[in-house]
C-alpha positions, -999 to +999 in steps of 0.1 A: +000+000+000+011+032-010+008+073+005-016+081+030-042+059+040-068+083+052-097+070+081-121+062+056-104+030+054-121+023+082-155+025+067-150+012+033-144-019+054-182-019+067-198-048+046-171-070+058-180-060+093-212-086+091-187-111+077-166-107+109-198-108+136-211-141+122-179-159+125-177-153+159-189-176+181-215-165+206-203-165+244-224-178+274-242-152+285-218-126+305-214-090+313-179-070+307-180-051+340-151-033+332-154+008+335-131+037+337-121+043+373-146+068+389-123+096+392-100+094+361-114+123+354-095+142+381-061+127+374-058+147+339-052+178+357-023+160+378+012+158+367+020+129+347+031+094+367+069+093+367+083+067+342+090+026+349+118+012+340+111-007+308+120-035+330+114-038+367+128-062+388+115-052+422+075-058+435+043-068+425+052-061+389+087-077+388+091-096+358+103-134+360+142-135+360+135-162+335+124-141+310+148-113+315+176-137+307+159-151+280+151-116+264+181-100+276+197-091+236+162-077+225+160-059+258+194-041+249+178-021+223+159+012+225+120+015+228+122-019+237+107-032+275+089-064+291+057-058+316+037-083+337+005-073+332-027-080+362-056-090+359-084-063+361-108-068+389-142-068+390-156-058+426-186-078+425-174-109+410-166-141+437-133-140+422-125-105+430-094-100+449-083-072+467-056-048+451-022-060+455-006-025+439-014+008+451-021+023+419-052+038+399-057+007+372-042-019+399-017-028+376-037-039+347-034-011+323+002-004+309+008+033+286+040+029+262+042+064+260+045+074+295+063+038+309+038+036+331+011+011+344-009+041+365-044+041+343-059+076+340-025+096+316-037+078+280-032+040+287-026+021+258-034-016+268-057-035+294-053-068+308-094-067+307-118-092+325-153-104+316-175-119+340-189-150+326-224-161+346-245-193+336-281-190+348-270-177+387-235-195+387-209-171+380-178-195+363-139-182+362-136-148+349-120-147+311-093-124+303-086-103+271-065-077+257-082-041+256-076-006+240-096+028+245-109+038+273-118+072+279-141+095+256-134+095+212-100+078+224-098+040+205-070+015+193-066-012+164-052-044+179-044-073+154-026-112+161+001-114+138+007-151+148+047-167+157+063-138+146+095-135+166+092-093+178+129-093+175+120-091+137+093-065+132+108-030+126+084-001+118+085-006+083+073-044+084+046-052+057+027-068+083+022-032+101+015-015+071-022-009+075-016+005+110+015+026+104-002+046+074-039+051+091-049+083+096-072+087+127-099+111+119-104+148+139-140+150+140-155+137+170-185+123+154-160+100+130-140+088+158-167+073+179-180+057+146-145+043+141-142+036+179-180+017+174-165-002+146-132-016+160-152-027+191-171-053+168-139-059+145-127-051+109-105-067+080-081-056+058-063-072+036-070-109+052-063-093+086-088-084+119-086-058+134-105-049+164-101-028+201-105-068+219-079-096+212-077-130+227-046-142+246-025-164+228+012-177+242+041-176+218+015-146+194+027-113+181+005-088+182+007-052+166-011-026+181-023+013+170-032+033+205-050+066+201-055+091+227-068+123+215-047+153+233-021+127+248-003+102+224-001+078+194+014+048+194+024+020+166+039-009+195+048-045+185+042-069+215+047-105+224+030-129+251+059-143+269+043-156+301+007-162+315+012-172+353-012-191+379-023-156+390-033-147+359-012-120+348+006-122+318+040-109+308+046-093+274+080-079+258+074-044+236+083-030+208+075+008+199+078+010+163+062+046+159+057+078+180+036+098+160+024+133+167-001+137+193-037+131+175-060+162+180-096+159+180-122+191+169-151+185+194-164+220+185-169+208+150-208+204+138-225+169+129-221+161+090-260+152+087-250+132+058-224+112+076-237+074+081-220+053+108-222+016+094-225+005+133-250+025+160 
């Protein structure tokens, strides 16, 4: 694909977006209880979270020695890091456990712009739970990856499959969709874009979607957009899912673009059909 690859790529992908819904299997019946902490809202106006090291070795977030040694070349390189991801919690689930890291996001949300896991500056990724309930038994919670989380803010996450991350560079063919998409200014075309990703999109062979299953040993590229904050193109890899169920990922940024801006002074376009409501 060649020059710019404006947003309407986005929708001229909308008959396919039937295509992806049937295909998917339907889940027992389940509520996602997850929601933006209560008072996110008040963090914006604090200074931003001091940044992580891109790999820590000390607390609840230590990553396995293991895996340190293991990806100790890849880790040599810039924009490079590995995070242990928690579970999110969900506070009235059975299976809720009390937080373990005194943090807003308790350690489940990670932002590769800021190096931080502290939710509430423009996260980038989730370590998401869904409750899962059959008739009045609630079963083990399932876990997910997650992108956009506050307002017109939204994120195109994709499984490349076994692709070692030490291979992707920013320039990979594979990341070609997500490094040339242009996310649209208008508020009213990025919630439709933000609507569509939530139910999933191809191109080129490829989903795309804001949700993506957890797969050991996967590849997964991933575009994070938050408006006013930070754009991200990040190659990431699941190294590690542990009895706790966290899961441990080494990172890749591929692409710091400029900050996205979005016009939420600008009118409605009457004419302007979302293919999803």
């Amino acid at each position: 694909m060649k020059g710019r690859l404006p947003y309407l790529l986005l929708l001229t992908c909308a008959l396919l977006v039937t295509s992806v819904v049937a295909q998917k299997p339907l889940e027992p019946v389940s509520n996602d209880y997850h929601l933006p902490d209560s008072d996110w809202m008040k963090n914006w106006s604090r200074r931003r979270p001091a940044a992580e090291p891109r790999v820590v070795t000390k607390g609840v977030l230590a990553t396995a020695e293991a895996d340190r040694l293991t990806y100790a070349g890849f880790l040599s390189q810039k924009n490079t890091g590995l995070v242990r991801l928690l579970p999110r919690q969900v506070s009235n689930s059975k299976f809720y456990r009390p937080a373990t890291l005194k943090i807003n996001g308790g350690g489940a949300y990670y932002s590769f712009a800021n190096l931080s896991h502290e939710y509430g500056f423009g996260s980038d990724l989730e370590l998401a739970t869904t409750v899962i309930i059959h008739g009045r038994d609630e079963q083990p919670p399932e876990h997910h990856f997650l992108v956009g989380f506050a307002g017109a803010d939204f994120g195109l996450l994709t499984n490349i499959g076994d692709v070692p991350i030490e291979s992707i560079s920013p320039k990979d063919p594979s990341g070609e969709f997500l490094l040339n998409y242009k996310p649209p200014s208008a508020e009213q075309r990025a919630h439709c874009e933000q609507r569509m990703l939530g139910v999933g999109i191809k191109y080129a062979g490829q989903t795309y979607a804001s949700r993506a299953e957890i797969q050991m040993n996967s590849t997964y590229l991933l575009r994070s957009i938050n408006y006013g904050i930070s754009d991200v193109l990040v190659a990431f890899r699941v190294v590690r899912q542990d009895a706790d169920e966290s899961v441990t990922i080494a990172w890749k940024l591929l692409k710091d673009f400029n900050r996205p801006t979005l016009d939420r002074n600008s009118r409605p376009d009457p004419n302007f059909k979302c293919p999803i409501r």
